[in-house]
N, CA, C and O atoms as a DFTB+ gen file, in Angstrom:
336 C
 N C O
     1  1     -10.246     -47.510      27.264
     2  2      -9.309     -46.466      26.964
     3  2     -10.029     -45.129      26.839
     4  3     -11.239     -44.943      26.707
     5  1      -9.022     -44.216      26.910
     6  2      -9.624     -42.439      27.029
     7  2      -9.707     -42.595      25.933
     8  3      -9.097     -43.527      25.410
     9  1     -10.911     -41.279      24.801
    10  2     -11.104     -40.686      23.784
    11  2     -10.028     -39.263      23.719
    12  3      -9.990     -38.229      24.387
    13  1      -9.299     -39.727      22.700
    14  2      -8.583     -38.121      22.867
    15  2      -9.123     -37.293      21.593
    16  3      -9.024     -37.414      20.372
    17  1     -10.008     -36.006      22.864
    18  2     -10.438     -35.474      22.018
    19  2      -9.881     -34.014      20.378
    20  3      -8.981     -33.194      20.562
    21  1     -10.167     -34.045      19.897
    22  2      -9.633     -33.100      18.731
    23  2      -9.899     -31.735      19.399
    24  3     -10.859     -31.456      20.117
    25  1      -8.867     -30.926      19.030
    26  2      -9.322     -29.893      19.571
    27  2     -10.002     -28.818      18.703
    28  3      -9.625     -28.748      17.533
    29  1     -10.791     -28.119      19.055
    30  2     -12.110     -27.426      18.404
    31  2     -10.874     -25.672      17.810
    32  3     -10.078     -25.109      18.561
    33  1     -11.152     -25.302      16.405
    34  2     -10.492     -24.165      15.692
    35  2     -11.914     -23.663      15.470
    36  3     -12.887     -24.060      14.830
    37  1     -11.530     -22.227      16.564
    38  2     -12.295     -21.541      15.715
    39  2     -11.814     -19.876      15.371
    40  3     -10.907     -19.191      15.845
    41  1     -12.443     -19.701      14.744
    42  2     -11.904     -18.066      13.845
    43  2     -12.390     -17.244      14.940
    44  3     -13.587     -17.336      15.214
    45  1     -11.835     -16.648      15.446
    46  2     -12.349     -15.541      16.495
    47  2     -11.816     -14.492      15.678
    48  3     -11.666     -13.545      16.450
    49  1     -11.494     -14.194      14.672
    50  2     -10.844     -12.959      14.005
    51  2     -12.069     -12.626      13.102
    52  3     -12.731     -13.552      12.634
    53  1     -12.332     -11.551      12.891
    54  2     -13.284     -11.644      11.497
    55  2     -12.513     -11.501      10.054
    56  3     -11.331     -11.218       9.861
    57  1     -13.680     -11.821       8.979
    58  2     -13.098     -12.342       7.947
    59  2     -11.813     -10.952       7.208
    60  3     -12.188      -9.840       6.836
    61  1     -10.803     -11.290       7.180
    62  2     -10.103      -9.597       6.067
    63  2     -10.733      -9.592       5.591
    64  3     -11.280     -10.579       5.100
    65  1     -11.108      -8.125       5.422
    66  2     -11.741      -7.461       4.464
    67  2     -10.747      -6.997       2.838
    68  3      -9.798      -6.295       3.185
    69  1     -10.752      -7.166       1.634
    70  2      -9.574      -6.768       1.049
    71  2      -9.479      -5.690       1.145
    72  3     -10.477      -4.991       1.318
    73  1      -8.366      -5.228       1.073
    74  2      -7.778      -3.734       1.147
    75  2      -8.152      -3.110      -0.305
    76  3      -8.472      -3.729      -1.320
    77  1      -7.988      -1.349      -0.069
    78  2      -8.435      -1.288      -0.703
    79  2      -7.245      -0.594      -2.022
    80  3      -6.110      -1.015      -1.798
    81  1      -7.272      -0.203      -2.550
    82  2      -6.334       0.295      -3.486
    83  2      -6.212       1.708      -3.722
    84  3      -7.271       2.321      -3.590
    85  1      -5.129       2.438      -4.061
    86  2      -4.687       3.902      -3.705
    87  2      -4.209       3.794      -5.657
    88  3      -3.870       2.761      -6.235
    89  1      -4.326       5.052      -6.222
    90  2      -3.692       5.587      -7.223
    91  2      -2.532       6.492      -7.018
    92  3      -2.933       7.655      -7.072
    93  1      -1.381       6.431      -6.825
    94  2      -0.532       7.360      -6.772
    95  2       0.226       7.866      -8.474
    96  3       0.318       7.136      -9.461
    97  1       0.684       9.337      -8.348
    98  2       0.553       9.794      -9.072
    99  2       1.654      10.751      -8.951
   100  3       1.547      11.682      -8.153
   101  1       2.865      10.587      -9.782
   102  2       4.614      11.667      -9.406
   103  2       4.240      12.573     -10.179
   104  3       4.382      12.485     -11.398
   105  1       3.539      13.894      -9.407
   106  2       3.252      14.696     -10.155
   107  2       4.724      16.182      -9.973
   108  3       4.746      17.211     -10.648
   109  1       5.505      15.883      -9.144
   110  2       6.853      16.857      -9.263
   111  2       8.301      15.866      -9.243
   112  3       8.276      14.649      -9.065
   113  1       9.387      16.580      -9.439
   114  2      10.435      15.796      -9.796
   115  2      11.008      15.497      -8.146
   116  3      10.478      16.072      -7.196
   117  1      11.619      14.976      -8.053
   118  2      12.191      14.070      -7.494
   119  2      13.934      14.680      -7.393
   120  3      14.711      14.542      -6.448
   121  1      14.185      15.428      -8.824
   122  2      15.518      16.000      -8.659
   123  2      15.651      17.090      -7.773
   124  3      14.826      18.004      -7.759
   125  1      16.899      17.041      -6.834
   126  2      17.299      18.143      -5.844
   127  2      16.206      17.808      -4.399
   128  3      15.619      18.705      -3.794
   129  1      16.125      16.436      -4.076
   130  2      15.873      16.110      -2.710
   131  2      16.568      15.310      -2.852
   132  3      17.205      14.831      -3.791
   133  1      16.340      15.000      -0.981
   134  2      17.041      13.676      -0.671
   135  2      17.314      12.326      -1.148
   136  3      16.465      11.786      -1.858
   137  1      18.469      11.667      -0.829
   138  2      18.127      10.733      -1.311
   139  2      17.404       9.241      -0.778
   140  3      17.522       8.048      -1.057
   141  1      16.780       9.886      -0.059
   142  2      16.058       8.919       0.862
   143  2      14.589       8.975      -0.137
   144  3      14.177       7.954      -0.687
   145  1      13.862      10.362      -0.277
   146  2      12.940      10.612      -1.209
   147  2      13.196      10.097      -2.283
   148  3      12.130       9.591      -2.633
   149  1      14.101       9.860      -3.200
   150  2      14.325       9.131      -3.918
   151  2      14.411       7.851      -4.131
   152  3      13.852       7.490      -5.166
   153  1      14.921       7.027      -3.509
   154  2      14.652       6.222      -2.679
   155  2      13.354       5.454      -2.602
   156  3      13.188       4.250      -2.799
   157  1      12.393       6.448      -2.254
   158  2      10.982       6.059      -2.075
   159  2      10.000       6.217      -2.864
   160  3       8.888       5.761      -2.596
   161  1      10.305       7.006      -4.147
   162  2       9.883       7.081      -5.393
   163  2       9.708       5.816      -6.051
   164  3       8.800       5.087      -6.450
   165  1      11.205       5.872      -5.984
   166  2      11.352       4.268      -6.854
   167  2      10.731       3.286      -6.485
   168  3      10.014       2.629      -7.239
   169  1      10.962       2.969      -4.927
   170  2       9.830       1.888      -3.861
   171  2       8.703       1.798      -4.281
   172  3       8.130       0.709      -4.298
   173  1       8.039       3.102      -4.783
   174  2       6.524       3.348      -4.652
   175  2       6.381       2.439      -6.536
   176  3       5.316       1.997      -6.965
   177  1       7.336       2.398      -7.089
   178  2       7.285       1.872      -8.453
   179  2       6.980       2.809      -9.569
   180  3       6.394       2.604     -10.632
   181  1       7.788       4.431      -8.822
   182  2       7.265       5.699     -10.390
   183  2       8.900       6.008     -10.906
   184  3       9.932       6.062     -10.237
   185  1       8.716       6.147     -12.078
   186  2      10.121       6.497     -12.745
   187  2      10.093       7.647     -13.248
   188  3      11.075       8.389     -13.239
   189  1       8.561       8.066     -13.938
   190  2       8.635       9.211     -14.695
   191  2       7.369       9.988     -14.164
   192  3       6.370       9.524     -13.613
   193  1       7.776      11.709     -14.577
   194  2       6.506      12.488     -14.152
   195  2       5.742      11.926     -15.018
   196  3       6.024      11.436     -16.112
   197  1       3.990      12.091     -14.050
   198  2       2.791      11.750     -14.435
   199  2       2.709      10.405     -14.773
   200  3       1.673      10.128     -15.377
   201  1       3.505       9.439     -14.568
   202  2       3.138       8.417     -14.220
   203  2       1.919       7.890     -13.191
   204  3       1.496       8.628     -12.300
   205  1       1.429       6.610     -13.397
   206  2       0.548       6.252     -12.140
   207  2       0.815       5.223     -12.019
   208  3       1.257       4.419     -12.840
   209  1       0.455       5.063     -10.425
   210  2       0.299       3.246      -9.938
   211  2      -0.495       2.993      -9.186
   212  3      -0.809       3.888      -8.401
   213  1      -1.211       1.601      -9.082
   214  2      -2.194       1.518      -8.213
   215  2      -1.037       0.792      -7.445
   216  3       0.002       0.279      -7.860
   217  1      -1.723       0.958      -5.805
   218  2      -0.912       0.146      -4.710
   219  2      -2.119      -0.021      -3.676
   220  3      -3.008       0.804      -3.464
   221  1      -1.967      -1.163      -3.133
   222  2      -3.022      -1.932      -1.893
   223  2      -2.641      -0.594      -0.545
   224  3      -1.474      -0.495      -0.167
   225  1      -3.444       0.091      -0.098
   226  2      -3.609       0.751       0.700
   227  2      -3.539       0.240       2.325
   228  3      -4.461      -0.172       3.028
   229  1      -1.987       0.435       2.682
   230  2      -1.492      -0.624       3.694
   231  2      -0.590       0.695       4.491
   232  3      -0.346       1.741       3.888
   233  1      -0.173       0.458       5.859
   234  2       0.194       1.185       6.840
   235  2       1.675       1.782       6.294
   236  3       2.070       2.948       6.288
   237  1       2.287       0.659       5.879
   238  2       3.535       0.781       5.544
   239  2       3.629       1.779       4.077
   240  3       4.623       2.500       3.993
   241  1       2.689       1.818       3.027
   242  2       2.597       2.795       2.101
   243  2       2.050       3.652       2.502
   244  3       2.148       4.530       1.645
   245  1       1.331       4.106       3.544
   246  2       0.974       5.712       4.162
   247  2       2.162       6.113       4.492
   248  3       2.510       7.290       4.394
   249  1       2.629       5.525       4.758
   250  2       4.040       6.018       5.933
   251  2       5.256       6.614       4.233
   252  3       5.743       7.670       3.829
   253  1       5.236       5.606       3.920
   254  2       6.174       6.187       2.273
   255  2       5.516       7.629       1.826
   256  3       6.143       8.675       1.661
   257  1       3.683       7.369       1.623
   258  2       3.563       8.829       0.945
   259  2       3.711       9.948       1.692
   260  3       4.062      10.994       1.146
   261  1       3.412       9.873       3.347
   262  2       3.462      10.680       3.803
   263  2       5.070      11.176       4.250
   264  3       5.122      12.175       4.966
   265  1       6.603      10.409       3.791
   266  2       7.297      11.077       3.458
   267  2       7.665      12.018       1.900
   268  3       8.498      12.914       1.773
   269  1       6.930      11.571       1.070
   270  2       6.855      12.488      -0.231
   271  2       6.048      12.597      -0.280
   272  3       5.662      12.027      -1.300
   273  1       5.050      13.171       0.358
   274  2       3.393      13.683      -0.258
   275  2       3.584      15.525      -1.066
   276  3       2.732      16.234      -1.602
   277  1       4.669      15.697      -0.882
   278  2       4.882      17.016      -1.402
   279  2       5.013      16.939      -2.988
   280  3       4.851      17.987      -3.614
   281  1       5.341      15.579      -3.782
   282  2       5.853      14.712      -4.513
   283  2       4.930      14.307      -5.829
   284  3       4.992      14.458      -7.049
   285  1       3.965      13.655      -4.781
   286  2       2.689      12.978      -5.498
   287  2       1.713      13.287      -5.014
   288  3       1.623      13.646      -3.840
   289  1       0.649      13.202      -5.923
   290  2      -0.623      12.970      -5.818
   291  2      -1.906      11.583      -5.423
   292  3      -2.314      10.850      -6.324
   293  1      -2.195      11.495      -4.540
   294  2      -2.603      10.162      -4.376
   295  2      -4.149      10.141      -4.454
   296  3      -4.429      11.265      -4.037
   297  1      -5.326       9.517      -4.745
   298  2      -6.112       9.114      -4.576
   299  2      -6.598       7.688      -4.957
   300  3      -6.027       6.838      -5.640
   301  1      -8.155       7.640      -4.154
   302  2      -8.408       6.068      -3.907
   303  2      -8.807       5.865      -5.684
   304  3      -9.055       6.705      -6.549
   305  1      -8.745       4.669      -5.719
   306  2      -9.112       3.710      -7.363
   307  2     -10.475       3.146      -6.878
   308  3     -10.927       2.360      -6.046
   309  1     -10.986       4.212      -8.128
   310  2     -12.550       3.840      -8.147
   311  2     -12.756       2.368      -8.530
   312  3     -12.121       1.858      -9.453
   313  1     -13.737       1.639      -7.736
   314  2     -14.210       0.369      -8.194
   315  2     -13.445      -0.709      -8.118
   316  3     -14.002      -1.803      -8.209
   317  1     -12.012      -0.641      -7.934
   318  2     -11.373      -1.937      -8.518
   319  2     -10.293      -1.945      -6.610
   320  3      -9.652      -1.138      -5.938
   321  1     -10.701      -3.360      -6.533
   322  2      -9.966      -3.661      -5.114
   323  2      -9.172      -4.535      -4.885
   324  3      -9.737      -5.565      -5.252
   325  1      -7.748      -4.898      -4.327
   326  2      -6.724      -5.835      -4.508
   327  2      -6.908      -6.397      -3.462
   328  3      -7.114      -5.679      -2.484
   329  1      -6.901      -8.135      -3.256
   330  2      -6.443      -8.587      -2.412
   331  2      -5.916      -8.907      -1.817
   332  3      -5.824     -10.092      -2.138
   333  1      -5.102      -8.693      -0.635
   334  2      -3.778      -9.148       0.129
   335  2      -3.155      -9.903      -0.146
   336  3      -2.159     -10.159       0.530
């Protein structure tokens, strides 16, 4: 009889790297825009001025700040990195 062989997995992807993490920061109000901006406030998880949040630094949250970047303040979080 034939050997049926197993077939061979291999990772041709390299390993994710974790992403890295963003501080955002509602440093103006939110009242008297859209409500789409609003909207995306809340998404982003800020309720009140000067609030902060860390968030995993992903395509789909560039795209949010860069509709309210007029809004918040964002920078990267020193030292500390989330994994996917």
């Amino acid at each position: 009889m034939t050997e049926k062989k197993k077939p061979t997995t291999k990772n041709t992807r390299p390993a994710k790297a974790p992403a890295k993490a963003l501080k955002i920061t509602l440093t103006r109000s939110p009242i008297g825009t859209t409500y789409r901006h609003k909207a995306t406030i809340i998404a982003l998880g800020l309720r009140h001025i000067n609030q902060t949040v860390e968030q995993a630094d992903t395509p789909q949250l560039r795209g949010m700040l860069a509709k309210v970047g007029h809004l918040v303040h964002v920078e990267a979080a020193a030292g500390k990195e989330k994994s996917g």
